[in-house]
N, C-alpha and C positions, 0 to 999 in steps of 0.2 A: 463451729460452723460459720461459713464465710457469708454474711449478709450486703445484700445489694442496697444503695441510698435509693428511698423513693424519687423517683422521676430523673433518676439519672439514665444516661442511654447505657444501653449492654454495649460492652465492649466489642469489637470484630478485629478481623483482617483485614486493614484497608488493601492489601496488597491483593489477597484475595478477590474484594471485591472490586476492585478496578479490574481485573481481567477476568468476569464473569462482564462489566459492562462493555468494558472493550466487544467480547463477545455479541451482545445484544445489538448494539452500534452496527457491526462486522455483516452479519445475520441480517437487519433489518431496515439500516439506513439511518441517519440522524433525525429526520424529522420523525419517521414512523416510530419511531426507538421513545415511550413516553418515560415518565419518571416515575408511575404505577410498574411499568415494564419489568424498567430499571429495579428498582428497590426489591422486586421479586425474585429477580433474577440474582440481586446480590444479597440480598438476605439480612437486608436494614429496612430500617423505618425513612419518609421523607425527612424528619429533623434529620438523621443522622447522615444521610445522603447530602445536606445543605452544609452541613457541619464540617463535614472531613472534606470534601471538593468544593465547594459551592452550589452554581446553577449546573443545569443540563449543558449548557453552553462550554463552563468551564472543564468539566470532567470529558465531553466529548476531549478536546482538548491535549486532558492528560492522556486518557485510551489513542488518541496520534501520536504522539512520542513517544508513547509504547510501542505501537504497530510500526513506526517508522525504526523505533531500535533494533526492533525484532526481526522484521521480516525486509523492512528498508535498506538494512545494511549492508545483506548480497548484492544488491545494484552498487554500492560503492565498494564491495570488495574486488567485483568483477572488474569497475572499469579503472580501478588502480592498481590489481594484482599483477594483470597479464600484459605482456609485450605488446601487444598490438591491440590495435579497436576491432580489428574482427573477430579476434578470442576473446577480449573482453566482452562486447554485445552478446555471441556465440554462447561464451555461458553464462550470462545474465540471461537469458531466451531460456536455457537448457532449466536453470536454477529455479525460474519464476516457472515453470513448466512444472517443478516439482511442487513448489512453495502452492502456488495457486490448487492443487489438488490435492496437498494431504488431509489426511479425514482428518486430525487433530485439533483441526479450525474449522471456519467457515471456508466455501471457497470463493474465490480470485481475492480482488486487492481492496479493500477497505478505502483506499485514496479515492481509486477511480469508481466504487460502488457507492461510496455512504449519501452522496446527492447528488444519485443522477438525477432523481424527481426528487424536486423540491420547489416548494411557494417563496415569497418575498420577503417572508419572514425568519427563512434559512441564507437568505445571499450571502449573508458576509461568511457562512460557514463555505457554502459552495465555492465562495472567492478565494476562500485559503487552499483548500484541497486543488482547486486549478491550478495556484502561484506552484504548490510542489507539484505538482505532472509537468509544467512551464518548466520548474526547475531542472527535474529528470528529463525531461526531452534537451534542453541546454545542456547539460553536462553529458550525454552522447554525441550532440553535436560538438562540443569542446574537445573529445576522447577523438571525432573523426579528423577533426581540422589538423589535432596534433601531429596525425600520422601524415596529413598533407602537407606540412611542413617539412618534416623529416626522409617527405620520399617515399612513405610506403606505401602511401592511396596516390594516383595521377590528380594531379594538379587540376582535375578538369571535373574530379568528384564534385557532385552540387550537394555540399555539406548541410544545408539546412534542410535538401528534400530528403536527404536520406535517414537524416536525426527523426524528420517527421514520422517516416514509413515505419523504423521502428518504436515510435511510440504508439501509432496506430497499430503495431503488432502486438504491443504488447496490453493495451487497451484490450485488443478483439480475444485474446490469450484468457485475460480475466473473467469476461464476458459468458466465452466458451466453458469455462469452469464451472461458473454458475447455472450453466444448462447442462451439466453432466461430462463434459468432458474430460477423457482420464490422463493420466502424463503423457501415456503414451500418443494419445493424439495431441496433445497440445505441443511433445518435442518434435513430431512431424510437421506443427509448424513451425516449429524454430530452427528445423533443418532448413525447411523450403525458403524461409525467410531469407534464409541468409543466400541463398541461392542471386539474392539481389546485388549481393557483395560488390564493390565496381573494382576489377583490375586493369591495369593497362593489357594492349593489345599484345599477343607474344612475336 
């Protein structure tokens, strides 16, 4: 019969339990998200939650590079797979349209959800989740400029309002998730969106 040393911790899944917190974080936001929550939610004691990750701070952390592995990566497959920035955007909109409503998860984007309320005591969290939305809204405006280079958007595209609009789409996209909204209205607005597309005149 296999005996446990007193006071040593039971063994887990860390793997496991990083994407039950992931979860909590997704669900509830960083600051709401406690370490009572936490620990319940993954099915440790606070030592062992200190032990395997560190603070709340730092496992928030690892649950981002998870989320950004996971679900981050369609936004860079789309806007380096396809010929053009309007296919790319098109199915990045059509993808995050799916991504943000499947029941598998929580829904919309954990970037743009985990602190939208937050006190002074979360900034430096909120400051990183902003630098990556800053990042993704630049690398569509990067993906638009290209194609003005090349000729395929008119010279007169105003690349950085159009990087904005859709990131504000894709902002309000997540949003709308979180109040019920199903794919199918969220890829009706990623048709309409795109409706803003600029071509030259015929």
């Amino acid at each position: 019969m296999t005996t446990r040393t007193p006071g040593r911790p039971r063994a887990f899944d860390r793997d496991a339990a990083l994407e039950k917190a992931l979860v909590e974080f997704w669900r509830h936001g960083y600051e709401a998200t406690s370490i009572s929550t936490l620990t319940a939610a993954m099915g440790i004691r606070p030592p062992s939650l200190y032990a395997a990750f560190g603070d709340k701070r730092a496992l928030f952390g690892e649950c981002v590079r998870r989320y950004q592995e996971r679900h981050g990566a369609l936004v860079t497959r789309a806007l380096t797979e396809e010929p053009t920035a309007e296919r790319a955007i098109g199915r990045m909109l059509r993808e995050l349209a799916a991504d943000y409503t499947d029941p598998s998860h929580p829904p919309g984007c954990l970037i743009i959800t985990a602190t939208a309320n937050h006190g002074p005591d979360c900034a430096d969290v909120a400051e990183e989740l902003r630098a990556m939305r800053l990042a993704t809204k630049q690398r569509i405006a990067d993906r638009i400029a290209a194609d003005v280079r090349t000729g395929l958007l008119p010279d007169w595209t105003d690349v950085p309002g159009l990087a904005t609009f859709f990131a504000a789409i894709i902002q309000g996209m997540s949003r709308q998730a979180q109040d019920g909204a199903t794919r199918a209205d969220l890829e009706r607005v990623a048709a309409m969106a795109m409706h803003a597309w600029p071509h030259s005149p015929a």
